[in-house]
Gaussian input, Z-matrix of N, CA and C with variables (Angstrom, degrees):
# hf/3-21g

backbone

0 1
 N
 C     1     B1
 C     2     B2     1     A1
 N     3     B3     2     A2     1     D1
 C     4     B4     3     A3     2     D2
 C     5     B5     4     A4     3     D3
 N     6     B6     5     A5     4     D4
 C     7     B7     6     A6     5     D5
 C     8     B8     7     A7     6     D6
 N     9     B9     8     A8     7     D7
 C    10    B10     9     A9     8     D8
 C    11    B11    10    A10     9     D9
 N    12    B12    11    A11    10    D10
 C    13    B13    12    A12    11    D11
 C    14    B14    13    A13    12    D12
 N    15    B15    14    A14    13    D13
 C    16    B16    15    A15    14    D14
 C    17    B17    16    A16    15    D15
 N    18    B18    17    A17    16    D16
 C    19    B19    18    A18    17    D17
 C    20    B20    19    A19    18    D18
 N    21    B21    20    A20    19    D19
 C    22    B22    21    A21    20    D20
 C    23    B23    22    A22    21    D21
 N    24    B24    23    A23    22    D22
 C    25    B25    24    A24    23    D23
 C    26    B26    25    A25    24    D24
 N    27    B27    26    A26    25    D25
 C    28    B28    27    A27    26    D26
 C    29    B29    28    A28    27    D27
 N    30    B30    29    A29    28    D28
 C    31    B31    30    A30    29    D29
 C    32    B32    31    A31    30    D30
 N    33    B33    32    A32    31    D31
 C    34    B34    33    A33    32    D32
 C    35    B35    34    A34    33    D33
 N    36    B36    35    A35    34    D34
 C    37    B37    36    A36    35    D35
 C    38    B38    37    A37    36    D36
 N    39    B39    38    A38    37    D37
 C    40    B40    39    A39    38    D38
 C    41    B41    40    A40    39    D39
 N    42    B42    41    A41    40    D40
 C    43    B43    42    A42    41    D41
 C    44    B44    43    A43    42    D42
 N    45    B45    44    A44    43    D43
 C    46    B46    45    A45    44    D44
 C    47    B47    46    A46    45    D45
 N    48    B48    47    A47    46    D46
 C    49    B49    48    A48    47    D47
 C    50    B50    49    A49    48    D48
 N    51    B51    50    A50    49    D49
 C    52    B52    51    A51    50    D50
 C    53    B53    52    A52    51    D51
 N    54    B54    53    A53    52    D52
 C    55    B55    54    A54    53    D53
 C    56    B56    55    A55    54    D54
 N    57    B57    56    A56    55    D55
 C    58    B58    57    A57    56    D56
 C    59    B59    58    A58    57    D57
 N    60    B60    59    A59    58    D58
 C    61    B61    60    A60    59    D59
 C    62    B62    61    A61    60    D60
 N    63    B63    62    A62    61    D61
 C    64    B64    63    A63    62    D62
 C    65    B65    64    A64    63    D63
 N    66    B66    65    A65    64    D64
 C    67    B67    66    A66    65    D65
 C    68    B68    67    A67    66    D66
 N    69    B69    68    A68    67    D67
 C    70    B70    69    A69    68    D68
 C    71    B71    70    A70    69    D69
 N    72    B72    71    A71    70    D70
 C    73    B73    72    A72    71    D71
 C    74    B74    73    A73    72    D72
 N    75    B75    74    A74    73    D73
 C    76    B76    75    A75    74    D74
 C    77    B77    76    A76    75    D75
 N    78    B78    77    A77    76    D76
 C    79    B79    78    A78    77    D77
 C    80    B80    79    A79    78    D78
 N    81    B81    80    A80    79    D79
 C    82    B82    81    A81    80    D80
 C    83    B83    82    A82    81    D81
 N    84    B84    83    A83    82    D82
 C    85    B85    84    A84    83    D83
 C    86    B86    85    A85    84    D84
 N    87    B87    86    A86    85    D85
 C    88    B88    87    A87    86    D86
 C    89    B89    88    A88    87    D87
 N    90    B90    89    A89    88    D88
 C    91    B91    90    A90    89    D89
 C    92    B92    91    A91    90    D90
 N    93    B93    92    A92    91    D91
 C    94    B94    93    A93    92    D92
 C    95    B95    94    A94    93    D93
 N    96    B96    95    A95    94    D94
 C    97    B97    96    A96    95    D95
 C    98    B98    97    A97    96    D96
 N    99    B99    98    A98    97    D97
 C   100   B100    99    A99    98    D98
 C   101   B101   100   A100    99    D99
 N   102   B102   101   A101   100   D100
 C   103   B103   102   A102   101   D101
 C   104   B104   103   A103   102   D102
 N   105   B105   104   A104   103   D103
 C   106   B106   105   A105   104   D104
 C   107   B107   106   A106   105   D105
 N   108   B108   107   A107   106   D106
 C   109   B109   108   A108   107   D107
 C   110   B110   109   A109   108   D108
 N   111   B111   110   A110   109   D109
 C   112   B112   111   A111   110   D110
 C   113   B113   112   A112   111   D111
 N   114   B114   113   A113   112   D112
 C   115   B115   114   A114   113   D113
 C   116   B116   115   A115   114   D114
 N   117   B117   116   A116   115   D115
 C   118   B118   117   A117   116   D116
 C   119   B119   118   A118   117   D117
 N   120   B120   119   A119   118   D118
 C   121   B121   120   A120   119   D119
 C   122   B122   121   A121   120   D120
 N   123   B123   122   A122   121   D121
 C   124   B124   123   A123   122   D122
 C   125   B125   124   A124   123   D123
 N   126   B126   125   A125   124   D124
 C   127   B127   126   A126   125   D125
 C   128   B128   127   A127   126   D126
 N   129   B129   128   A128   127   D127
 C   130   B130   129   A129   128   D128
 C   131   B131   130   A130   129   D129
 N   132   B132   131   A131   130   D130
 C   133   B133   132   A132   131   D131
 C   134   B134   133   A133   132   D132
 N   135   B135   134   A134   133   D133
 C   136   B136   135   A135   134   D134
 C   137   B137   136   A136   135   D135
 N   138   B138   137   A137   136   D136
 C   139   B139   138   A138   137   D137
 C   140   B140   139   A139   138   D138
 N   141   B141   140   A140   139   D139
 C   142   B142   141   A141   140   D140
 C   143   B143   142   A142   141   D141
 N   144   B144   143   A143   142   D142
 C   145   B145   144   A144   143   D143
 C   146   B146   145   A145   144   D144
 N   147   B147   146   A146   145   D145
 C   148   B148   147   A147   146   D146
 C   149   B149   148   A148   147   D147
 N   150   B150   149   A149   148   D148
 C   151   B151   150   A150   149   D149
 C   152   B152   151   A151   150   D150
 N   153   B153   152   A152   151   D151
 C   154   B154   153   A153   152   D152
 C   155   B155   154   A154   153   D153
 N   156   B156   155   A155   154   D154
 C   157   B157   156   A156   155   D155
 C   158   B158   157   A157   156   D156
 N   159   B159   158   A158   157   D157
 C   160   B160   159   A159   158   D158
 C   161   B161   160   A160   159   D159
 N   162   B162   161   A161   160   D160
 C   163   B163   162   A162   161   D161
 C   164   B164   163   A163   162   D162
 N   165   B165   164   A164   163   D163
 C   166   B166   165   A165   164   D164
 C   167   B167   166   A166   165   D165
 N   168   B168   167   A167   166   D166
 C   169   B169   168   A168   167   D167
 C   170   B170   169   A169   168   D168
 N   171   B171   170   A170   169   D169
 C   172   B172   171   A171   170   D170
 C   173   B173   172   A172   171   D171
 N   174   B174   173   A173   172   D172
 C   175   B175   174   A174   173   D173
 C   176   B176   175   A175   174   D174
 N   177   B177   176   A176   175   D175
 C   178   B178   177   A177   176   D176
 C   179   B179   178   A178   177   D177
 N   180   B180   179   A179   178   D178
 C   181   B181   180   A180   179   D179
 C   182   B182   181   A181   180   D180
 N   183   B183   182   A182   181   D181
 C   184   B184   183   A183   182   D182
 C   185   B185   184   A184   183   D183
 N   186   B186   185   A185   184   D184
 C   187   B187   186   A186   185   D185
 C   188   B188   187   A187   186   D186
 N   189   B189   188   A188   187   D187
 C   190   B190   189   A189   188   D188
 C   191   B191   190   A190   189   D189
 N   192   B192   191   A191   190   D190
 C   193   B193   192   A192   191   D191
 C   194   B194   193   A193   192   D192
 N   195   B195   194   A194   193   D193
 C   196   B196   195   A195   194   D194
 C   197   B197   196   A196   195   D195
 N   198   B198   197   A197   196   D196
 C   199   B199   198   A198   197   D197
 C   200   B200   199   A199   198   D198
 N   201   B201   200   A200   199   D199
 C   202   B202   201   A201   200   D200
 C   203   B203   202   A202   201   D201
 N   204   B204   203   A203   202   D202
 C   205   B205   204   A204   203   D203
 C   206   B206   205   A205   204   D204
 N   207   B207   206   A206   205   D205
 C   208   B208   207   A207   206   D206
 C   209   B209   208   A208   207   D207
 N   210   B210   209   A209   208   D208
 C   211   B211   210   A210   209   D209
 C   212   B212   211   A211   210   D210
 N   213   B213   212   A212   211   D211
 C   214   B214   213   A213   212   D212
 C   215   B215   214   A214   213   D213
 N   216   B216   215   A215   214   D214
 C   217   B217   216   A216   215   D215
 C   218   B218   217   A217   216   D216
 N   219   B219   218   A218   217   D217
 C   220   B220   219   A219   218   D218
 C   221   B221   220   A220   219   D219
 N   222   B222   221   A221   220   D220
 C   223   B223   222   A222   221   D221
 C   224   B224   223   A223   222   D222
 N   225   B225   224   A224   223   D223
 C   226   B226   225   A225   224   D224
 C   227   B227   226   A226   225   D225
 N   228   B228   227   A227   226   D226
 C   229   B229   228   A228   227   D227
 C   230   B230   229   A229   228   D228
 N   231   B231   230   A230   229   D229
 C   232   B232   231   A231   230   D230
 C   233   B233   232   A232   231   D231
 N   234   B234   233   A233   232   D232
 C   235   B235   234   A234   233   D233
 C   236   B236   235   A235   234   D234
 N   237   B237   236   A236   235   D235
 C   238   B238   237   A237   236   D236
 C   239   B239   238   A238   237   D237
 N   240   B240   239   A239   238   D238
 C   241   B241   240   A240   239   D239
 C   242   B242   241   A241   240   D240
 N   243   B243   242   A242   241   D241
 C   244   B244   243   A243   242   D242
 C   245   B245   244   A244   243   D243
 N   246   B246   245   A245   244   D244
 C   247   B247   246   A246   245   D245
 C   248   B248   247   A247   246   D246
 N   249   B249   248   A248   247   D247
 C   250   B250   249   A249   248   D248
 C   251   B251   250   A250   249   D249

   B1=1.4359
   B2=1.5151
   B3=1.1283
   B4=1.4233
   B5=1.8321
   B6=1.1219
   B7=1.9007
   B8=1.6881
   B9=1.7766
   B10=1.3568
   B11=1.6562
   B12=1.2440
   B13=1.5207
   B14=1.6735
   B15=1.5851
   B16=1.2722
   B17=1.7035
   B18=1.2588
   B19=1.4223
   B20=1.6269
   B21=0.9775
   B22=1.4952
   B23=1.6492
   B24=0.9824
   B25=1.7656
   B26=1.2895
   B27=1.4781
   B28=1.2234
   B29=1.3441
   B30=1.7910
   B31=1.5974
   B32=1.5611
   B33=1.6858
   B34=1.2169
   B35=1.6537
   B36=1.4031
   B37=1.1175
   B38=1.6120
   B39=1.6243
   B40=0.8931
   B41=1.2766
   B42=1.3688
   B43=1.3074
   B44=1.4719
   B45=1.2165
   B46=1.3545
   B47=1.6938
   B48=1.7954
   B49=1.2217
   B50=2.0764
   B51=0.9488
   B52=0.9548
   B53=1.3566
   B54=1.4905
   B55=2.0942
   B56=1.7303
   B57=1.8948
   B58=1.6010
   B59=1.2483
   B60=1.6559
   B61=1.9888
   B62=1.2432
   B63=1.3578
   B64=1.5032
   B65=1.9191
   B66=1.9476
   B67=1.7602
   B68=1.2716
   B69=1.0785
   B70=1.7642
   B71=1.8394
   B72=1.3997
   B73=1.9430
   B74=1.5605
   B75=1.4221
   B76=1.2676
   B77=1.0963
   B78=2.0222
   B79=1.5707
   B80=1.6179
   B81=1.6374
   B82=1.6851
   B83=1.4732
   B84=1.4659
   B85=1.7318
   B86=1.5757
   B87=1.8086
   B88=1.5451
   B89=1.5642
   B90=1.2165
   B91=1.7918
   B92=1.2852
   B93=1.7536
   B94=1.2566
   B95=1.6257
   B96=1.3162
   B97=1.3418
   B98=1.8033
   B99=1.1443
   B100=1.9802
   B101=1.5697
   B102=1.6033
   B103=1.5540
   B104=1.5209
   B105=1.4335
   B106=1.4404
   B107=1.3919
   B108=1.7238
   B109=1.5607
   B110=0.9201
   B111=1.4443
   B112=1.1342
   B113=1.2960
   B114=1.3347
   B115=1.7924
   B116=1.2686
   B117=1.5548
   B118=1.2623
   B119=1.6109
   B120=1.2980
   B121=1.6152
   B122=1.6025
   B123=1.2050
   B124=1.3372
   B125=1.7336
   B126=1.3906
   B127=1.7387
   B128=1.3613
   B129=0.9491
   B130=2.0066
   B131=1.2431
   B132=1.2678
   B133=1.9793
   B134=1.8694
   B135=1.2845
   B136=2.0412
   B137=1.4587
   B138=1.2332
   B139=1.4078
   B140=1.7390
   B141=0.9650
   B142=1.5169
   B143=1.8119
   B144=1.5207
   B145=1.9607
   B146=1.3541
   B147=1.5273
   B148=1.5653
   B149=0.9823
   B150=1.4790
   B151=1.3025
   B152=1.5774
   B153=1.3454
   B154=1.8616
   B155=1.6071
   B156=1.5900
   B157=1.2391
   B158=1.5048
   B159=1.6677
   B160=1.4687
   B161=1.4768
   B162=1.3446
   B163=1.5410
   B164=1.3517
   B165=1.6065
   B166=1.2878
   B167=1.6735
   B168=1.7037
   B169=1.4531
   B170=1.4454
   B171=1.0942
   B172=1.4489
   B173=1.7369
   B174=1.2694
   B175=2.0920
   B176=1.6614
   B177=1.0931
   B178=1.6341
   B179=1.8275
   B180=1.0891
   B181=1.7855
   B182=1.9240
   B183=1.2165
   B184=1.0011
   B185=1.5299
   B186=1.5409
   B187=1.5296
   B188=1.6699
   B189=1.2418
   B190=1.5199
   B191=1.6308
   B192=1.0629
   B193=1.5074
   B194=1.2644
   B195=1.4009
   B196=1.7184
   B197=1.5902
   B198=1.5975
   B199=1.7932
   B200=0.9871
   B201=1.7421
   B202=1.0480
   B203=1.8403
   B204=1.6526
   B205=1.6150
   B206=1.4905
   B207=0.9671
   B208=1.8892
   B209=1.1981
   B210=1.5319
   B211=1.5308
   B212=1.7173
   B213=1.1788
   B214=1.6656
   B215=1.3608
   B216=1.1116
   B217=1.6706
   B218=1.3578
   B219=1.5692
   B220=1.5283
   B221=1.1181
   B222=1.1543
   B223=1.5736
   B224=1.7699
   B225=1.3597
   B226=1.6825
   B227=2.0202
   B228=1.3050
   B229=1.6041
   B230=0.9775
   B231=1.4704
   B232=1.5986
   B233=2.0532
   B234=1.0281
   B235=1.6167
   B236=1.4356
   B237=0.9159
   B238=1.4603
   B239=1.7806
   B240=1.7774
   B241=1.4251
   B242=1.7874
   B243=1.3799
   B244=1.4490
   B245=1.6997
   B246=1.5636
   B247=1.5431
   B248=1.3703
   B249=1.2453
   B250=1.9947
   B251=1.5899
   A1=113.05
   A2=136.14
   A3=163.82
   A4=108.32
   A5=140.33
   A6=109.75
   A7=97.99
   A8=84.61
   A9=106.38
   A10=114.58
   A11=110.43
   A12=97.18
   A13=103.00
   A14=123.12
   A15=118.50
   A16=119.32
   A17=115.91
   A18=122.77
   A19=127.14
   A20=108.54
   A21=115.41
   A22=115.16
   A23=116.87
   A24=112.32
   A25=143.03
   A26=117.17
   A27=108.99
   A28=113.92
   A29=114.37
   A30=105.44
   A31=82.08
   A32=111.34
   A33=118.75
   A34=107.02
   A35=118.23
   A36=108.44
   A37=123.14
   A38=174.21
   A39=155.58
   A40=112.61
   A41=128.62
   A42=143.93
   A43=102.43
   A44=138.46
   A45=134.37
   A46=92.22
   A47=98.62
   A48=112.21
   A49=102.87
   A50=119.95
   A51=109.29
   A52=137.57
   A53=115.29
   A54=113.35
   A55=122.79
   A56=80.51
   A57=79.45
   A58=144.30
   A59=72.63
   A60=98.75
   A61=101.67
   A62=136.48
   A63=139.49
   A64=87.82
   A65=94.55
   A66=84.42
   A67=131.75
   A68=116.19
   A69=123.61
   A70=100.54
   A71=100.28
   A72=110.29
   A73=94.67
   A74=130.32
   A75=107.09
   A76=125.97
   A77=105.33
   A78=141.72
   A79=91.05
   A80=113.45
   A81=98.19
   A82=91.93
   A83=119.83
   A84=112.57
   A85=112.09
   A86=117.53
   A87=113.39
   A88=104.02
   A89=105.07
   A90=116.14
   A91=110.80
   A92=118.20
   A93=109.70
   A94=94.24
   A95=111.78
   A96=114.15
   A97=117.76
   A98=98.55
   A99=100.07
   A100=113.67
   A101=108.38
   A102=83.45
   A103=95.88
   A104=105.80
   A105=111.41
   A106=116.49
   A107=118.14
   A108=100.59
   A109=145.69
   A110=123.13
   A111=152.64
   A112=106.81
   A113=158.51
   A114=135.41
   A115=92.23
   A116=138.04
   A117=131.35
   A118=124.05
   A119=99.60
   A120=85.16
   A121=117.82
   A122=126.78
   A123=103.60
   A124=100.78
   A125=93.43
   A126=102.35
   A127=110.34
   A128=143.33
   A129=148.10
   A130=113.27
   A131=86.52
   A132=115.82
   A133=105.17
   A134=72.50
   A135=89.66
   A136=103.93
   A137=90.30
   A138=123.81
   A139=123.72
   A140=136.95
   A141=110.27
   A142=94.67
   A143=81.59
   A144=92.22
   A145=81.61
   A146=92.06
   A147=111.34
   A148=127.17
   A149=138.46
   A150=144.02
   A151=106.22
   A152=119.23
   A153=112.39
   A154=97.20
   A155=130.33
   A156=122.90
   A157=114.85
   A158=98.71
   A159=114.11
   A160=131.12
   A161=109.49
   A162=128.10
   A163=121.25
   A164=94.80
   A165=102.94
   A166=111.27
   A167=120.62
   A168=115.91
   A169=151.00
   A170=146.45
   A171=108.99
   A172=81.09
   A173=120.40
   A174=123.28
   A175=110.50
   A176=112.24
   A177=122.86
   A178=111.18
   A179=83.67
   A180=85.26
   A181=107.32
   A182=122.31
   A183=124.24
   A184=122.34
   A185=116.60
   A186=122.29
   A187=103.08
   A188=131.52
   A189=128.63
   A190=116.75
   A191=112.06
   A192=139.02
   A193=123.53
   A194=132.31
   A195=123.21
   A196=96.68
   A197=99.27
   A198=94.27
   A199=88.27
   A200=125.92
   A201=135.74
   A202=98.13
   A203=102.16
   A204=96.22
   A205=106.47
   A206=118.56
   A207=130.41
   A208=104.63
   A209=105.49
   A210=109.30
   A211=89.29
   A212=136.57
   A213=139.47
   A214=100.22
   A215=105.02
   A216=108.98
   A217=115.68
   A218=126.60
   A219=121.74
   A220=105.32
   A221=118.03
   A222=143.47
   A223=98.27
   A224=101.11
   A225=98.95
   A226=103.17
   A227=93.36
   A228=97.20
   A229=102.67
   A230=130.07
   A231=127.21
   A232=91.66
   A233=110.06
   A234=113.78
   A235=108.01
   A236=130.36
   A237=136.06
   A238=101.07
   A239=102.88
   A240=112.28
   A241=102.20
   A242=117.22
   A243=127.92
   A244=124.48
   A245=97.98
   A246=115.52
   A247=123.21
   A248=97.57
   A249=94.76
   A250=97.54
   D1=6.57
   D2=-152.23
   D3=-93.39
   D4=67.62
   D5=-177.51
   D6=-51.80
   D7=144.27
   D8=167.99
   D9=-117.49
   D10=166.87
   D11=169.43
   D12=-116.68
   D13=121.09
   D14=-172.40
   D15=-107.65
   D16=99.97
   D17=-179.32
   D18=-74.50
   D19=94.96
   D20=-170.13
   D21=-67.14
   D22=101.58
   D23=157.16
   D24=-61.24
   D25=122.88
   D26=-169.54
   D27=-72.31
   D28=-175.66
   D29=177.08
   D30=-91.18
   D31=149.12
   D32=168.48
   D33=-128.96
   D34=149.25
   D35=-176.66
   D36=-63.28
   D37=123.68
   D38=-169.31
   D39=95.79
   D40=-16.33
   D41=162.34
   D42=-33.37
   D43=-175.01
   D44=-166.18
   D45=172.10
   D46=154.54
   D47=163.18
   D48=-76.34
   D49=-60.20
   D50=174.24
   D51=-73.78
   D52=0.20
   D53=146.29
   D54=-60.42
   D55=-23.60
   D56=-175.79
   D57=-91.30
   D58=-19.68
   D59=174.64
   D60=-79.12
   D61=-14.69
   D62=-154.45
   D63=-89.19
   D64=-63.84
   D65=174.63
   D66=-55.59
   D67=-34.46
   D68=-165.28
   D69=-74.59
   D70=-30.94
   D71=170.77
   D72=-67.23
   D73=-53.95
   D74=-168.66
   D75=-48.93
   D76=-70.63
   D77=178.99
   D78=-19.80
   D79=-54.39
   D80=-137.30
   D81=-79.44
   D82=-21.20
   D83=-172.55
   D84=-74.51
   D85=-6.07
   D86=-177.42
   D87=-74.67
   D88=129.09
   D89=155.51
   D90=-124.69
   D91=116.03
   D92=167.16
   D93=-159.31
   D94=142.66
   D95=179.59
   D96=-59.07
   D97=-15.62
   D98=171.81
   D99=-96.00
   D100=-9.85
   D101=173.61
   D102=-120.36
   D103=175.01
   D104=-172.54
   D105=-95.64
   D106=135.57
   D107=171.38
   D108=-107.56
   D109=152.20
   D110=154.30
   D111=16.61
   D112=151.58
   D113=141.64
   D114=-130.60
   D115=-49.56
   D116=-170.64
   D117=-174.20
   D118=-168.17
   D119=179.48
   D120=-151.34
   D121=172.47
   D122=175.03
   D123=-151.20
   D124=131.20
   D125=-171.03
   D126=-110.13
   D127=175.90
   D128=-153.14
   D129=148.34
   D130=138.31
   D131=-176.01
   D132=-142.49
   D133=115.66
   D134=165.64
   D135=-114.75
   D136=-177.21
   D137=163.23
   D138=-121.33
   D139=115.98
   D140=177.24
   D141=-151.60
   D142=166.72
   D143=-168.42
   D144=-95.88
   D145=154.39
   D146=168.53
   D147=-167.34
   D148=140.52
   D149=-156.73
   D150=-70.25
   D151=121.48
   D152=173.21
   D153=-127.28
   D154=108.13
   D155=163.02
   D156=57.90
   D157=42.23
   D158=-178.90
   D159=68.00
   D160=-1.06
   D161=146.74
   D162=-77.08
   D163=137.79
   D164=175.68
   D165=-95.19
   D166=108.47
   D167=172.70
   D168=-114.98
   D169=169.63
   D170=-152.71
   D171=-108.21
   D172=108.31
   D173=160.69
   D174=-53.30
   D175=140.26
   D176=132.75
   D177=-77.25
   D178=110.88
   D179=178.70
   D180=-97.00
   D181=103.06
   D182=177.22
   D183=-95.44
   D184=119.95
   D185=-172.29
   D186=-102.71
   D187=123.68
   D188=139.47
   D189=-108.21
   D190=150.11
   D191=-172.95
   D192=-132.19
   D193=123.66
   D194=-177.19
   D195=-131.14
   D196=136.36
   D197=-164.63
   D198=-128.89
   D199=134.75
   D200=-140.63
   D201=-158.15
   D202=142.59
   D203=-175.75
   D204=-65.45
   D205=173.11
   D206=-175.91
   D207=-115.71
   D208=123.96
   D209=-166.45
   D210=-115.54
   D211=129.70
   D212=178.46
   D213=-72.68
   D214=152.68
   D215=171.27
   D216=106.44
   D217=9.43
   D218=173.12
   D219=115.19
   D220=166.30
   D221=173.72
   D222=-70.68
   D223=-173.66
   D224=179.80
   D225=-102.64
   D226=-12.92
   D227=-177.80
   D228=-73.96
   D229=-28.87
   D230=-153.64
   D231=-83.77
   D232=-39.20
   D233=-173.94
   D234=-85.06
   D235=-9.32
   D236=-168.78
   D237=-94.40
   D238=-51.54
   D239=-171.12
   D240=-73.71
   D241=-26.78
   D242=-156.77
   D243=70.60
   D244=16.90
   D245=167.72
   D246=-92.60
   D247=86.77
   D248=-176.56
   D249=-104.80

């Protein structure tokens, strides 16, 4: 019953299981009343076929997720730039 704010990650090339576990180990150990926390996360791996240049191929579909409390009032760019 909680809003969250949920930041989706893209696939990036060089990305790693272990860059990510390294961040998601950091994020969750910060406590400080100016930054926002951490609550959880959610990781996923498929498989799925998919058309590439008229081939049919089988993907690793890789999902990351960082779920984060919801603070009202804007993003941090919007207060930083003074563009709300």
């Amino acid at each position: 019953g909680e809003e969250i704010a949920v930041k989706r990650l893209h696939q990036l090339r060089g990305l790693d299981d272990k860059q990510f576990n390294s961040e998601f180990g950091t994020l969750s150990k910060v406590r400080h009343q100016n930054v926002v926390r951490l609550i959880g996360y959610c990781y996923e791996i498929r498989n799925k076929y998919m058309d590439h240049k008229g081939d049919l191929v089988f993907a690793k579909i890789m999902e990351r997720v960082l779920c984060f409390e919801y603070m009202h009032g804007g993003g941090l760019d919007k207060h930083i730039t003074g563009k709300f």
